[in-house]
C-alpha positions, 0 to 999 in steps of 0.5 A: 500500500505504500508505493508512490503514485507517480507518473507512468513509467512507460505510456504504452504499457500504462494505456495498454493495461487502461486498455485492456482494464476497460475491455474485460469490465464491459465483456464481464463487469466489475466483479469478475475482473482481475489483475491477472486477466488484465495483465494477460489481455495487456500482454504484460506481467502482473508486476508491471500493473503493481509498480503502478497501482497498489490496487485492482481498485485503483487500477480500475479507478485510473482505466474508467475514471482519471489519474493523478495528472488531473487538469482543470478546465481551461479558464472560460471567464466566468464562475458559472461556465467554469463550473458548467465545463467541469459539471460536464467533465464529471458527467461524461467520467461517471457515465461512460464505464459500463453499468455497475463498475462504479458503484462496486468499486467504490463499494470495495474502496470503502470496505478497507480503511487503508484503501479508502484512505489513500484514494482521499488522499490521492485520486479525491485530493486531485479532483478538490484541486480542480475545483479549488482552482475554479473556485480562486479563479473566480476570487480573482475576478472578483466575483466571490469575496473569498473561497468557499469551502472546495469540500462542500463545492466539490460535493454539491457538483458530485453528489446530485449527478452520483444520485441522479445515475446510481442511486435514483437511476434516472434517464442517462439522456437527461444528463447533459441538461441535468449537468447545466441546471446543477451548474447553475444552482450551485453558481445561484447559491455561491453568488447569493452568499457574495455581498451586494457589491459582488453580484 
């Protein structure tokens, strides 16, 4: 558990093994999947797969969802558009990877205490930067007075798509407007905590 989340050390074996990853998860789920299937379809050895990921969890995580090279959207010039840009971005991660990967894997994350906390300490901690940055980007054009707690942001753009796909199990073709109106609430919520002066 304690070897470092670099960068990869040779692309072509990392989008191999991403590659190879995704392609068994949509022929058999989540459940079934295993490092040593994925090494053999990636025609590496399973020691190539552990020097980059501690985990099958976090394996999979990298395949269907992003790594640690996580970029934030480019600046569009307002808090509204940035965070509709990155309510997008989020949409398009979740619901992309077949049905049911997501939901067992973060099941089995959450099921060890040394998992779970290394994939806050990573993969979560590298999606709060990106919203960090959006939330300061709009700090510095003086549309908020200061940042708001990136935690309860991150959780406000997250939670209601989360809801929307794995738990209520709404239409996936709604998706694209539902991201926008999520977009929006949560700019109408940050701008009425902003003084008068700043709206």
């Amino acid at each position: 558990m304690n070897q470092p989340l670099g960068r990869p050390r040779e692309g072509r074996v990392d989008q191999a093994i991403a590659a190879a990853a995704r392609a068994l998860l949509a022929e058999q789920g989540y459940a079934r999947l295993t490092v040593d299937a994925v090494a053999t379809r990636a025609g590496v050895g399973k020691a190539a797969i552990y020097r980059r990921h501690a985990t099958k969890q976090e394996m999979i995580f990298v395949a269907i969802m992003h790594d640690l090279e996580l970029t934030s959207p480019p600046d569009t010039g307002s808090l509204a558009t940035d965070l509709a840009a990155v309510t997008r971005d989020i949409v398009a991660t979740l619901a992309t990877p077949p049905p049911g990967v997501v939901p067992g894997l973060l099941a089995d994350v959450h099921t060890d205490e040394a998992i779970a906390a290394r994939f806050a300490a990573t993969f979560v901690a590298a999606e709060r930067t990106c919203v960090t940055e959006i939330l300061d980007r709009a700090v510095t054009r003086g549309e908020l007075p200061h940042r708001p707690d990136p935690a309860v942001v991150h959780a406000l753009l997250l939670g209601p798509i989360f809801a929307w796909l794995f738990l209520l199990l709404e239409d996936r073709e709604a998706l694209p407007a539902f991201a926008d109106t999520i977009a929006a609430t949560v700019t109408q919520v940050l701008d009425s905590a902003a003084p008068p002066e700043l709206r």
